[in-house]
C-alpha positions as a Python dict, from the first residue, in 0.01 Angstrom:
ca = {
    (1, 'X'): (0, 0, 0),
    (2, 'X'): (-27, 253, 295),
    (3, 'X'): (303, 207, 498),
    (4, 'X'): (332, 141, 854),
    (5, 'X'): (329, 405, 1103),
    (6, 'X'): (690, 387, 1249),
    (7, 'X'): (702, 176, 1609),
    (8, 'X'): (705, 517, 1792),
    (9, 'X'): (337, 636, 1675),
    (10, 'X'): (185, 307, 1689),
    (11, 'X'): (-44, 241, 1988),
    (12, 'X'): (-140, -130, 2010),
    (13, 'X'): (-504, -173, 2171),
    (14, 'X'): (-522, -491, 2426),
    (15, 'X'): (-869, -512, 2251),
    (16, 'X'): (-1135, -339, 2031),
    (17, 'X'): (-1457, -355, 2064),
    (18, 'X'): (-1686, -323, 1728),
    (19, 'X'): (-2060, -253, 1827),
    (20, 'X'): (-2168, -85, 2140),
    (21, 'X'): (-2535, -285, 2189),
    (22, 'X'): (-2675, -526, 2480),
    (23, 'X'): (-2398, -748, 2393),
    (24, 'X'): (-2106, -534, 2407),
    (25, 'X'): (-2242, -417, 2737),
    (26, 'X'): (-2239, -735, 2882),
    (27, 'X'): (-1896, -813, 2790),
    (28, 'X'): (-1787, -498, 2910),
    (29, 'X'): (-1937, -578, 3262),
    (30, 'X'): (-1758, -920, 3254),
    (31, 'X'): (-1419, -745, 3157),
    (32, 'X'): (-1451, -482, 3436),
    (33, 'X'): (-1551, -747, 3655),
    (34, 'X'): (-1233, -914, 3570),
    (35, 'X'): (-912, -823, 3797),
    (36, 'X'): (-642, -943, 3521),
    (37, 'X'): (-778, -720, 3300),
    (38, 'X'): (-788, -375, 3495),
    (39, 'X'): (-510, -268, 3301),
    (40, 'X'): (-598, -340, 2931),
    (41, 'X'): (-609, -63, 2681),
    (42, 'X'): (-945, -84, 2512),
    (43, 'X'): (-1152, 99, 2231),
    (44, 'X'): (-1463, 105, 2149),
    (45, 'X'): (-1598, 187, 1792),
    (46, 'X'): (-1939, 245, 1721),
    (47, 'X'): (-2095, 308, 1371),
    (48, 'X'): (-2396, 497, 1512),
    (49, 'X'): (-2370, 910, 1645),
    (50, 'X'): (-2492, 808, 1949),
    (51, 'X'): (-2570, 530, 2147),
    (52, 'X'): (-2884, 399, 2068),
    (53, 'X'): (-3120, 108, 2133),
    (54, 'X'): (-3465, 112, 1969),
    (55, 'X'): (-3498, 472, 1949),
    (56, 'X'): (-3769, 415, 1688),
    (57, 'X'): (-3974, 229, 1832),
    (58, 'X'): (-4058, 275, 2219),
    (59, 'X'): (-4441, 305, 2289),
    (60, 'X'): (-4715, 270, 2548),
    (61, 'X'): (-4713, -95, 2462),
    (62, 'X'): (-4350, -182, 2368),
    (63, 'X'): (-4192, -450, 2638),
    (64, 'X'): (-3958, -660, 2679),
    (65, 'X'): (-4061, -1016, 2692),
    (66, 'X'): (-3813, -1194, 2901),
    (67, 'X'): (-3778, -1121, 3300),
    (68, 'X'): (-3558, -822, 3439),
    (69, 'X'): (-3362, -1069, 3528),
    (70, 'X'): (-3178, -1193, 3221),
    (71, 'X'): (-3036, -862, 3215),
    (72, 'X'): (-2657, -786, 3084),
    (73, 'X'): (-2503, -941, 3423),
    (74, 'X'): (-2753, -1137, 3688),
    (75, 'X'): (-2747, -1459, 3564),
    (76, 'X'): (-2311, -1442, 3581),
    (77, 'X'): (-2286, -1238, 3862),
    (78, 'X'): (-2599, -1159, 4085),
    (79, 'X'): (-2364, -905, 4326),
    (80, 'X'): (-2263, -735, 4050),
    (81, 'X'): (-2295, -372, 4085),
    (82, 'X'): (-2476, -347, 3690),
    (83, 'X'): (-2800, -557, 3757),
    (84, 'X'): (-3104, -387, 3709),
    (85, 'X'): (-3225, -400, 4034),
    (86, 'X'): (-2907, -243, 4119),
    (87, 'X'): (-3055, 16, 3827),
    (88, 'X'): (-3363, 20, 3957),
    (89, 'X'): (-3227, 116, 4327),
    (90, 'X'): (-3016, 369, 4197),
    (91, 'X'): (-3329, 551, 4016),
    (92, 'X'): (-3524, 521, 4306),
    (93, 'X'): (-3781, 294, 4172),
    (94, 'X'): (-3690, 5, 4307),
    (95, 'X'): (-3986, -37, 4566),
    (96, 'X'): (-4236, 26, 4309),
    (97, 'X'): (-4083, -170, 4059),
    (98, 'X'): (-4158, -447, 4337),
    (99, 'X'): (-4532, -367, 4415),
    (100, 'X'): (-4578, -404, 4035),
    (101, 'X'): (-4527, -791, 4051),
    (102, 'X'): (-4465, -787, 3683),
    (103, 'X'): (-4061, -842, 3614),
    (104, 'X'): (-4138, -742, 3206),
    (105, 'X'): (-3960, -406, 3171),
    (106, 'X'): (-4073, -156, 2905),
    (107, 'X'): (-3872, -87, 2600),
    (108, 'X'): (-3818, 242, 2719),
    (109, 'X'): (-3704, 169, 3074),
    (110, 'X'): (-3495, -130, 2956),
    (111, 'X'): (-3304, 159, 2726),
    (112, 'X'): (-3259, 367, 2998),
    (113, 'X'): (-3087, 85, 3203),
    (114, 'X'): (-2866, 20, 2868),
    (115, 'X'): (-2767, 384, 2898),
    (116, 'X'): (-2702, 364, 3309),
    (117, 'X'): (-2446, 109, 3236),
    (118, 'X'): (-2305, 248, 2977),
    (119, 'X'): (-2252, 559, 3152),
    (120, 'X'): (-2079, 374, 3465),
    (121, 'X'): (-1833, 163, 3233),
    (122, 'X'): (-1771, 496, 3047),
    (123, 'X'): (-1530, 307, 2790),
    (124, 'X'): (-1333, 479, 2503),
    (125, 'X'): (-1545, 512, 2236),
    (126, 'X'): (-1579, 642, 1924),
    (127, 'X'): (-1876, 710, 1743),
    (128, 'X'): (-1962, 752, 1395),
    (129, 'X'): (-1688, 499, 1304),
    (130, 'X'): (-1802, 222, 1079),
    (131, 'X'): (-1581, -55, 1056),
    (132, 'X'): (-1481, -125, 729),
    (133, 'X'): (-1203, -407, 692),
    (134, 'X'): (-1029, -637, 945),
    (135, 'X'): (-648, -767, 847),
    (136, 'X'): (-335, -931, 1017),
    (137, 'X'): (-54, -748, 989),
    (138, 'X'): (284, -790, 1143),
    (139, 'X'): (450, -470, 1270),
    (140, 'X'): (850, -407, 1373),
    (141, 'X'): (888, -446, 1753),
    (142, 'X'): (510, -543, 1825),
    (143, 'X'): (505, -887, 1620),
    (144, 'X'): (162, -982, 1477),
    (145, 'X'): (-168, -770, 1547),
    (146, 'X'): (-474, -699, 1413),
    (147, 'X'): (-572, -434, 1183),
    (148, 'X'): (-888, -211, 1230),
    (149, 'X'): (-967, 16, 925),
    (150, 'X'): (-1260, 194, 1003),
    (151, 'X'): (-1440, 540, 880),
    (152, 'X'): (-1689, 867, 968),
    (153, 'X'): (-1967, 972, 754),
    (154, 'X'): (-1720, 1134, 494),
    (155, 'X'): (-1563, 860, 430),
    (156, 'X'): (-1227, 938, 589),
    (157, 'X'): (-1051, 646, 707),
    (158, 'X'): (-848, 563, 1020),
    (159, 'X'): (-641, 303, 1131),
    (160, 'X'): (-624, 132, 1503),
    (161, 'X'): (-405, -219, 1600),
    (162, 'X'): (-475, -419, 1839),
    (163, 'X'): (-488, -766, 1980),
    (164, 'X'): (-800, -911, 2045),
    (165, 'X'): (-1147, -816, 1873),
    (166, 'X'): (-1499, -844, 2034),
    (167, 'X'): (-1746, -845, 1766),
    (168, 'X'): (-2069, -760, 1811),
    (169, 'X'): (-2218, -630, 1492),
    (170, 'X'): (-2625, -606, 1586),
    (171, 'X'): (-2927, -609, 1333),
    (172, 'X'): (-3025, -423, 1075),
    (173, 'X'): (-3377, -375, 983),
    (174, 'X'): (-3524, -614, 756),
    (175, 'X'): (-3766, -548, 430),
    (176, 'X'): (-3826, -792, 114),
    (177, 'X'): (-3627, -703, -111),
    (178, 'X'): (-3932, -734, -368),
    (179, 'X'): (-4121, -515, -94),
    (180, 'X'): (-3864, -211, -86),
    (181, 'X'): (-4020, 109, -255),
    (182, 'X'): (-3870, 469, -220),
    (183, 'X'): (-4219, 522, -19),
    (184, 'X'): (-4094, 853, 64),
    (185, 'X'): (-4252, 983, 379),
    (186, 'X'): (-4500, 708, 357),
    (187, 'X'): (-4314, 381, 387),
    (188, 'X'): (-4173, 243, 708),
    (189, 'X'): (-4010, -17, 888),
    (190, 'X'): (-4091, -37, 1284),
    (191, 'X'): (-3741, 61, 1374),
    (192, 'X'): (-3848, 401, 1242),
    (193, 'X'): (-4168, 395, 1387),
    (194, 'X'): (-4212, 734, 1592),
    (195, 'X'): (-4050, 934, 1302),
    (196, 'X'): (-4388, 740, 1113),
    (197, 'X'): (-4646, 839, 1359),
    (198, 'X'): (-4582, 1145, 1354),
    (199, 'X'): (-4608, 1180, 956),
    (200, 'X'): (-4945, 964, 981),
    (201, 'X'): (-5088, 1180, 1291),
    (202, 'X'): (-5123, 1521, 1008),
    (203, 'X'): (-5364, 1324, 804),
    (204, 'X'): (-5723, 1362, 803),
    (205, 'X'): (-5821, 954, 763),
    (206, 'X'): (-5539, 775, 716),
    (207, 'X'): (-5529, 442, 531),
    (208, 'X'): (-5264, 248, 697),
    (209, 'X'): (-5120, -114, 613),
    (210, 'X'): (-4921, -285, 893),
    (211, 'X'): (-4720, -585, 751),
    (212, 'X'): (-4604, -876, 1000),
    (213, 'X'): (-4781, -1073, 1239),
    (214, 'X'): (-4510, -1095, 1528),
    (215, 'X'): (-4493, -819, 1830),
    (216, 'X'): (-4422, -516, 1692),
    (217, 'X'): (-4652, -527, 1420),
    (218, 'X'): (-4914, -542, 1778),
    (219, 'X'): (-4729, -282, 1943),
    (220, 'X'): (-4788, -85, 1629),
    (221, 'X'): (-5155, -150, 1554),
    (222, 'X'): (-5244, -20, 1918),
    (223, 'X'): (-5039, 282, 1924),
    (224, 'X'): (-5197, 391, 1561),
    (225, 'X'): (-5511, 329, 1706),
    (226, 'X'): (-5490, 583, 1963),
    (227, 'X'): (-5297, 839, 1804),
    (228, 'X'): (-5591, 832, 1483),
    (229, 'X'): (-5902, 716, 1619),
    (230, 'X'): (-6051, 766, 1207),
    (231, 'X'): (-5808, 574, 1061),
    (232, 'X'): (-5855, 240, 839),
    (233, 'X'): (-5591, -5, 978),
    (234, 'X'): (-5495, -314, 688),
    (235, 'X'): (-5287, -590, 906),
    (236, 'X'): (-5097, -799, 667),
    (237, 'X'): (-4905, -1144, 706),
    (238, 'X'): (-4835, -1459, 501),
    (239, 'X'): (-4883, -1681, 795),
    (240, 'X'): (-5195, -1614, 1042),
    (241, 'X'): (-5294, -1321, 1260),
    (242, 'X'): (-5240, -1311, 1522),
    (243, 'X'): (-5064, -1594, 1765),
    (244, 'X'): (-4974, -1533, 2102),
    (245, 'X'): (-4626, -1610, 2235),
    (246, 'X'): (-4558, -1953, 2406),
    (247, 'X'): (-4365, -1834, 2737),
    (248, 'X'): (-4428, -2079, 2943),
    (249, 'X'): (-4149, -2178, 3186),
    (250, 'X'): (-4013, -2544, 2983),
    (251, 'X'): (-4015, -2366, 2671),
    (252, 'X'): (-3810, -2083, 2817),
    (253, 'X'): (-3578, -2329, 2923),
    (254, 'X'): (-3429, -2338, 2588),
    (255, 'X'): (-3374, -1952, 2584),
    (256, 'X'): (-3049, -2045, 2761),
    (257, 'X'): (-2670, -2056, 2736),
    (258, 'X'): (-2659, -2433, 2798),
    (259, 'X'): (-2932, -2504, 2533),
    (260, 'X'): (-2714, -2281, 2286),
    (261, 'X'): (-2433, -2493, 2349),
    (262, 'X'): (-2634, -2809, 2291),
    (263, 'X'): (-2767, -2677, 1978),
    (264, 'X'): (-2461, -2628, 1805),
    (265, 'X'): (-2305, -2957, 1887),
    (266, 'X'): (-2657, -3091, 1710),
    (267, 'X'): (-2764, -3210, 1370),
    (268, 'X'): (-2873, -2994, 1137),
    (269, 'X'): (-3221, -3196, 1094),
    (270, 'X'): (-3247, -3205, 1456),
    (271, 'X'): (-3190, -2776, 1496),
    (272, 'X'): (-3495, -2758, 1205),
    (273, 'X'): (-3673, -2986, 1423),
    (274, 'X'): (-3652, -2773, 1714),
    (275, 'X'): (-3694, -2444, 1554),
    (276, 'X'): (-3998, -2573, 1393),
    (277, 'X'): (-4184, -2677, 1718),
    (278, 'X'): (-4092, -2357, 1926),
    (279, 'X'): (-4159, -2108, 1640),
    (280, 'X'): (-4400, -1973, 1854),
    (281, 'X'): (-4216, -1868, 2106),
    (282, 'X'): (-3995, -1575, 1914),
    (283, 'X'): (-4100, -1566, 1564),
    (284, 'X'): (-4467, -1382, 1450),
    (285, 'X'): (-4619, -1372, 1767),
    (286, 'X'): (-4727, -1140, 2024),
    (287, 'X'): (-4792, -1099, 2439),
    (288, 'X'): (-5132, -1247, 2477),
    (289, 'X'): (-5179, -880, 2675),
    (290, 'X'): (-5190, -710, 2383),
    (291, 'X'): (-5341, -941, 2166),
    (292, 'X'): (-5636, -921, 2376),
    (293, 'X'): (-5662, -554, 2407),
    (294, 'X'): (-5631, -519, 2018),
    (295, 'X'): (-5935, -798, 1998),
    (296, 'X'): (-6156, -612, 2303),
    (297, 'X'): (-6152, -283, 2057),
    (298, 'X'): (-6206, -436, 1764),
    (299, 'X'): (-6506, -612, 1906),
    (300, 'X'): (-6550, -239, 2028),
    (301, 'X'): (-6580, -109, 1705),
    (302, 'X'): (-6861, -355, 1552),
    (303, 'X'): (-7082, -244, 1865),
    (304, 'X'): (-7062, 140, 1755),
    (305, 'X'): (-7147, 17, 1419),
    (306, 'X'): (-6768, 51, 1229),
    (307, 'X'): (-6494, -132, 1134),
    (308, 'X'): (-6140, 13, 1162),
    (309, 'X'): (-5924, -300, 1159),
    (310, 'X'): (-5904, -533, 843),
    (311, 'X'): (-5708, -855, 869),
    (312, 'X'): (-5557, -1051, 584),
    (313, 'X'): (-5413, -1347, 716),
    (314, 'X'): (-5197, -1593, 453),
    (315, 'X'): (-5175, -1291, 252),
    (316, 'X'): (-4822, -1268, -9),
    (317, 'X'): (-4787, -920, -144),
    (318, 'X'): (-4711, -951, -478),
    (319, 'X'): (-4637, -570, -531),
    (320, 'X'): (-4602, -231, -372),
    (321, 'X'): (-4750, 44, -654),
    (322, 'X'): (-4717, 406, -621),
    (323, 'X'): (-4924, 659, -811),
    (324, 'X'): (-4925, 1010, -648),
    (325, 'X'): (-4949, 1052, -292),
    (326, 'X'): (-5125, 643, -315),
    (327, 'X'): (-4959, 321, -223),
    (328, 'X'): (-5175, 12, -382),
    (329, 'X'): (-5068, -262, -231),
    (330, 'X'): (-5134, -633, -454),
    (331, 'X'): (-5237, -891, -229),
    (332, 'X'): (-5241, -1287, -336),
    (333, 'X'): (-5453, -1524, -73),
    (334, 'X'): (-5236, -1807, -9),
    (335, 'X'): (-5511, -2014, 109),
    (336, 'X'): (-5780, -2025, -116),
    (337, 'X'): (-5606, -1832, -406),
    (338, 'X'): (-5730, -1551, -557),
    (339, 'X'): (-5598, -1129, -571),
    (340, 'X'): (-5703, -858, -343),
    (341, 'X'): (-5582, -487, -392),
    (342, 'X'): (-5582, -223, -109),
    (343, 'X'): (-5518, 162, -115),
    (344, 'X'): (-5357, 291, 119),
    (345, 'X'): (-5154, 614, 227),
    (346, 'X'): (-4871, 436, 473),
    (347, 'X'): (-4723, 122, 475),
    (348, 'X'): (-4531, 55, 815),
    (349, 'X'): (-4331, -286, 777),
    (350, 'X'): (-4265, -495, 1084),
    (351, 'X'): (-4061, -744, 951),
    (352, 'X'): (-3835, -807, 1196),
    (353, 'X'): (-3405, -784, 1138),
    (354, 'X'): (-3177, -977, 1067),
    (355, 'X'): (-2795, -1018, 1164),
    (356, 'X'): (-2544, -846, 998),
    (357, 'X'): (-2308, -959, 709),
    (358, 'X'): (-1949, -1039, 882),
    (359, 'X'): (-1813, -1305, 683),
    (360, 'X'): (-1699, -1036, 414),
    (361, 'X'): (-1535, -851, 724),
    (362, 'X'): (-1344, -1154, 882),
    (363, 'X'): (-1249, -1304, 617),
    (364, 'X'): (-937, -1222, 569),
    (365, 'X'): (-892, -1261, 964),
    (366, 'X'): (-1110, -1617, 993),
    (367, 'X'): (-786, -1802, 1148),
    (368, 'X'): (-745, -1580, 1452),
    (369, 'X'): (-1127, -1644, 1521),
    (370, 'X'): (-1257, -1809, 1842),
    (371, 'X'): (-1567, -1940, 1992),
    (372, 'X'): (-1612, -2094, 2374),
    (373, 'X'): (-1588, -2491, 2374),
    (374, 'X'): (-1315, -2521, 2092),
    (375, 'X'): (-1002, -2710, 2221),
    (376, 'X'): (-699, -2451, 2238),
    (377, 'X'): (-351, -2410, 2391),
    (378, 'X'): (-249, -2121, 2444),
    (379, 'X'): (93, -2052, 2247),
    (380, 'X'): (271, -1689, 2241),
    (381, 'X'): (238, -1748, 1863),
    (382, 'X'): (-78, -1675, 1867),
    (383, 'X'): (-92, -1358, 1948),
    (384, 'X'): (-413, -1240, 1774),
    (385, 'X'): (-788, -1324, 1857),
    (386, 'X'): (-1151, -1223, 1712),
    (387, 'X'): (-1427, -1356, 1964),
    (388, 'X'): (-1777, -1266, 1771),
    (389, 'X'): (-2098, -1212, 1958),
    (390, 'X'): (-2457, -1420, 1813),
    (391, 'X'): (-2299, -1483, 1463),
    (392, 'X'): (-2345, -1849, 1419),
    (393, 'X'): (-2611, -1839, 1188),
    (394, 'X'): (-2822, -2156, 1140),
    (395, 'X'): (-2628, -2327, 1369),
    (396, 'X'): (-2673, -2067, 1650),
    (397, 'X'): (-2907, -2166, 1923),
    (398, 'X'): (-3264, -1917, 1991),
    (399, 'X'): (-3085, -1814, 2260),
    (400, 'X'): (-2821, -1642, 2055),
    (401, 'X'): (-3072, -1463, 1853),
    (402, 'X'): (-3213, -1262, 2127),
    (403, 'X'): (-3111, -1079, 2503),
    (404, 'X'): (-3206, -1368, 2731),
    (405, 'X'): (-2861, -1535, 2749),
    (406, 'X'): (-2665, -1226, 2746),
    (407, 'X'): (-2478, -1263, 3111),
    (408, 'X'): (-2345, -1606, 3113),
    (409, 'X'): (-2250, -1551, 2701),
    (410, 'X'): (-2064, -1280, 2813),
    (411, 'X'): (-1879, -1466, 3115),
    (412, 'X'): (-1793, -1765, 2841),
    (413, 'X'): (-1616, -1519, 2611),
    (414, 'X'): (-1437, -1346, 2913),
    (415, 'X'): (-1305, -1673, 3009),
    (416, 'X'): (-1222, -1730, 2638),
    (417, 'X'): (-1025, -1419, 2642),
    (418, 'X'): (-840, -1515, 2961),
    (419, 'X'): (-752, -1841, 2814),
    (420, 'X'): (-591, -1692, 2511),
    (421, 'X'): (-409, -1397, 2649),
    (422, 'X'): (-318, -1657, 2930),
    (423, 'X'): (55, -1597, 2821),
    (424, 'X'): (9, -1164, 2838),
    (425, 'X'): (-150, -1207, 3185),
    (426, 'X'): (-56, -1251, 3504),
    (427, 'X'): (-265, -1261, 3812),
    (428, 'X'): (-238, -987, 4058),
    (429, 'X'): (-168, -1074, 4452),
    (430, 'X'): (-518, -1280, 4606),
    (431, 'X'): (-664, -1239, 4246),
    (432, 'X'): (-920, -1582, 4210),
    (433, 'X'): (-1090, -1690, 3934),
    (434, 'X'): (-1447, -1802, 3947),
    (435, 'X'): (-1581, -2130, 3901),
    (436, 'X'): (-1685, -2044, 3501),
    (437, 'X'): (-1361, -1831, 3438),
    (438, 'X'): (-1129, -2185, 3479),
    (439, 'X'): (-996, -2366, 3147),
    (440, 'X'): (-955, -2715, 3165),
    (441, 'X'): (-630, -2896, 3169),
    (442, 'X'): (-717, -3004, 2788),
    (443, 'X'): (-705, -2649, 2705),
    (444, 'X'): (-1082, -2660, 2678),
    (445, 'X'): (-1277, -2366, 2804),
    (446, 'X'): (-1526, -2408, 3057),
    (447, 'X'): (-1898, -2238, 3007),
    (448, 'X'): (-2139, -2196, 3269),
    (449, 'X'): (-2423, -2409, 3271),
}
C-alpha cells in the first residue's frame, strides 16, 4: 500500500469534478452562481486532451433538437450571465439569431456556446486525466476524504483528496459488439464522422452502408450525398426507415426535471410503459426537415433515371465480412425472412451511445453517494459526498438521458451540495438563498418544479 503523503503536502479539494461536458458546465454555472461557495477549492479532471463536444460529427445538417432555451442555465436562472442569448449577444449575433425565428441551434454553434462558458468559468482543470479508482480514506488532521486516483496517457498515476465529487462521466460511442470489425480506414461510428468523409471523399464511387435509423444516421446520409454525388448509399436498420421525431409541445413536457423526478418514484412496468409510447420522440428518429429533404432527392434521382439510395428497413445484420479492400455486409429481413448480402467499401455506424460504466468506479465509495429527494441530515460525520450526473439507468427519466433538463438538474444538485456541506458553510453578510436552493425542515431537499 502507497503511504499517505504527510499532513503538510496534502491539499484537500472542497470538490472534484470528473467530466467536463454539458453537465459539468451547468453545475459549474450553479456553483459560481452560488455565494457560499466563492471560496471552495475545486478541480476539474478531464479524460479527453481537450475539451470537446461532438467534434466528429458537426455538419450542414447537424442540430440540436430542443429550443436555445434549455441551455446549461435559463430554465434556473434566466439573469444569469451564461444563457445563450447572453452568448449570442456577446458574439454579436444576437439580432439575427432573432430574425431567424427558429430557436434550434446547430451542433456547431451550440459547441461554440459550450466553449464560451467554459472559457468564462475558466475552472482548474486537468486534461488527459482519466479517472481510474474512487476510495475513502481517512487522513491525520483532515479526518475522512475522498480519494481520486487518476492517470495520463502513459499510464502514470496521481493522487488528489477531496470532499465532495460531481460525477459526470458522458457517453461513449456505441457499436454491437457482434458488429465491431477492425474496418480499418473503412469502418465508422458517427462520432468519427468528419475523419470518415474525408477517407470516403478520395474514392471514385463509393459504396457506402449507413446503419441506424435515428438522426444522425439522416444527418449522415445528406452530408454523403453532397460530398459524392456518384456514390451508392445502403441505409440499414432493424426497425423502419425512417420516422420523424414527435416534438410536439405535451410530449416535450416530459423532457423535464419534474417528469424525471416522477419517473423514478414510478413502477418499473409503468417507466416501460412510458418509454414505449414516446419512443418516438428520442430514439431512431429524425427532424421531419431533413427527412423530407432526403425523400425530395431521392424522388430526384428516379426522375434523372438513377437510384443512389437503397433502404433496408427491419434489416438484422448477421455479419460484417472483410476480404481485401471489401466489406460484405449479411443482411437477414426480419419481416418476411429471407438473406440479402451487400458490398460495400464503408460502413459508417450510427448507433447511438450509451452511458458509461460507474458502478465499478463507485463502488467502493457507494455509501457517500447522493441523489436530490433522499431524506438526509446533515451530520459533521459525514464528511464525504459523490453527487453523479444522468446515471440512474432504467430508472432514470428521458429527461436524464439527454440536454433538455440540464439547468434546473444542475440547481437540484447545488442545493444538494449546500445541504450536505451545510455544517462547512456559512453564509456571508445579505447572502439569500433562492426559492429551489432551501432544504426542508425534514432534511429533505427541495427541487424545482
Amino acid at each position: 500500500m502507497t503511504p499517505h503523503p504527510s499532513p503538510k503536502e496534502i491539499v484537500i479539494y472542497d470538490l472534484i469534478g470528473i467530466g467536463l461536458g454539458p453537465a459539468q458546465l451547468s453545475f459549474l454555472i450553479a456553483c459560481a452562481e452560488q455565494s457560499e461557495l466563492a471560496g471552495w477549492k475545486m478541480l476539474h479532471l478531464e479524460r479527453g486532451a481537450s475539451f470537446s463536444w461532438h467534434a466528429g460529427m458537426r455538419t450542414a445538417y447537424s442540430m440540436i433538437q430542443m429550443s436555445y432555451l434549455k441551455d446549461l442555465v435559463t430554465l434556473r436562472n434566466p439573469q444569469s450571465a451564461f444563457t445563450y442569448i447572453s452568448f449570442l449577444h456577446d458574439q454579436g449575433r444576437l439580432q439575427q439569431a432573432a430574425n431567424l425565428n427558429d430557436y434550434t441551434p446547430s451542433r456547431f454553434e451550440y459547441a461554440q456556446y459550450l466553449s464560451w462558458v467554459l472559457n468564462k468559468l475558466a475552472p482548474n482543470v486537468r486534461y488527459s486525466a482519466e479517472v481510474t479508482n474512487l476510495d475513502k480514506v481517512c487522513l491525520p488532521e483532515h479526518g475522512e476524504v475522498l480519494q481520486v486516483t487518476y492517470q495520463d496517457p502513459q499510464g502514470r498515476r496521481s493522487i488528489e483528496y477531496t470532499r465532495n465529487i460531481y460525477l459526470a462521466a458522458g457517453k461513449t460511442p456505441f457499436v454491437p459488439e457482434h458488429l465491431q470489425v477492425a474496418g480499418g480506414e473503412q469502418v465508422w461510428h458517427t462520432s468519427h464522422f468528419s475523419t470518415a468523409l474525408a477517407h470516403i471523399r478520395k474514392h471514385p464511387a463509393p459504396r457506402v452502408a449507413v446503419v441506424g435509423s435515428g438522426q444522425s444516421a439522416v444527418e449522415a446520409l445528406l452530408t454523403l450525398q453532397d460530398a459524392c454525388p456518384d456514390l451508392e448509399l445502403h441505409a440499414i436498420s432493424r426497425g423502419q426507415l425512417f420516422r420523424a421525431v414527435d416534438a410536439n409541445p405535451y410530449v416535450n413536457g416530459f423532457y423535464t426535471w419534474e417528469s424525471e423526478q416522477r419517473f423514478h418514484q414510478a413502477d418499473q412496468a409503468w417507466r416501460g410503459q412510458v418509454r414505449a409510447e414516446l419512443s418516438n420522440s428520442n430514439y431512431g428518429v429524425a427532424d421531419v426537415r431533413l427527412l423530407n429533404e432526403l425523400a425530395r432527392r431521392d424522388y430526384d434521382d428516379r426522375i434523372l433515371g438513377r437510384q443512389r439510395l437503397h433502404r433496408h428497413s427491419h434489416c438484422e445484420i448477421l455479419a460484417i465480412d472483410e476480404e481485401s479492400c471489401l466489406l460484405t455486409v449479411t443482411l437477414q429481413d426480419r419481416q418476411i425472412g429471407g438473406r440479402r448480402v451487400l458490398n460495400v467499401d464503408f460502413i459508417v455506424f450510427a448507433t447511438g451511445y450509451h452511458s458509461d460504466n460507474i458502478r465499478d468506479l463507485t463502488a467502493p465509495v457507494e455509501s457517500c453517494v447522493a441523489t436530490p429527494g433522499q431524506q438526509l441530515t446533515p451530520h459533521p460525520a459525514a464528511a464525504c459526498h459523490i453527487l453523479i450526473a444522468g446515471q440512474n439507468g432504467p430508472s432514470s427519466g428521458l429527461a436524464e438521458e439527454t440536454i433538455t433538463s440540464l439547468a434546473l438538474r444542475a440547481g437540484a444538485h447545488v442545493s444538494l451540495l449546500l445541504h450536505l456541506n451545510a455544517h462547512r458553510l456559512s453564509p456571508g453578510p445579505g447572502v439569500q438563498r433562492r426559492p429551489s436552493e432551501e432544504a426542508h425542515p425534514t432534511g429533505q431537499v427541495l427541487v424545482p418544479s
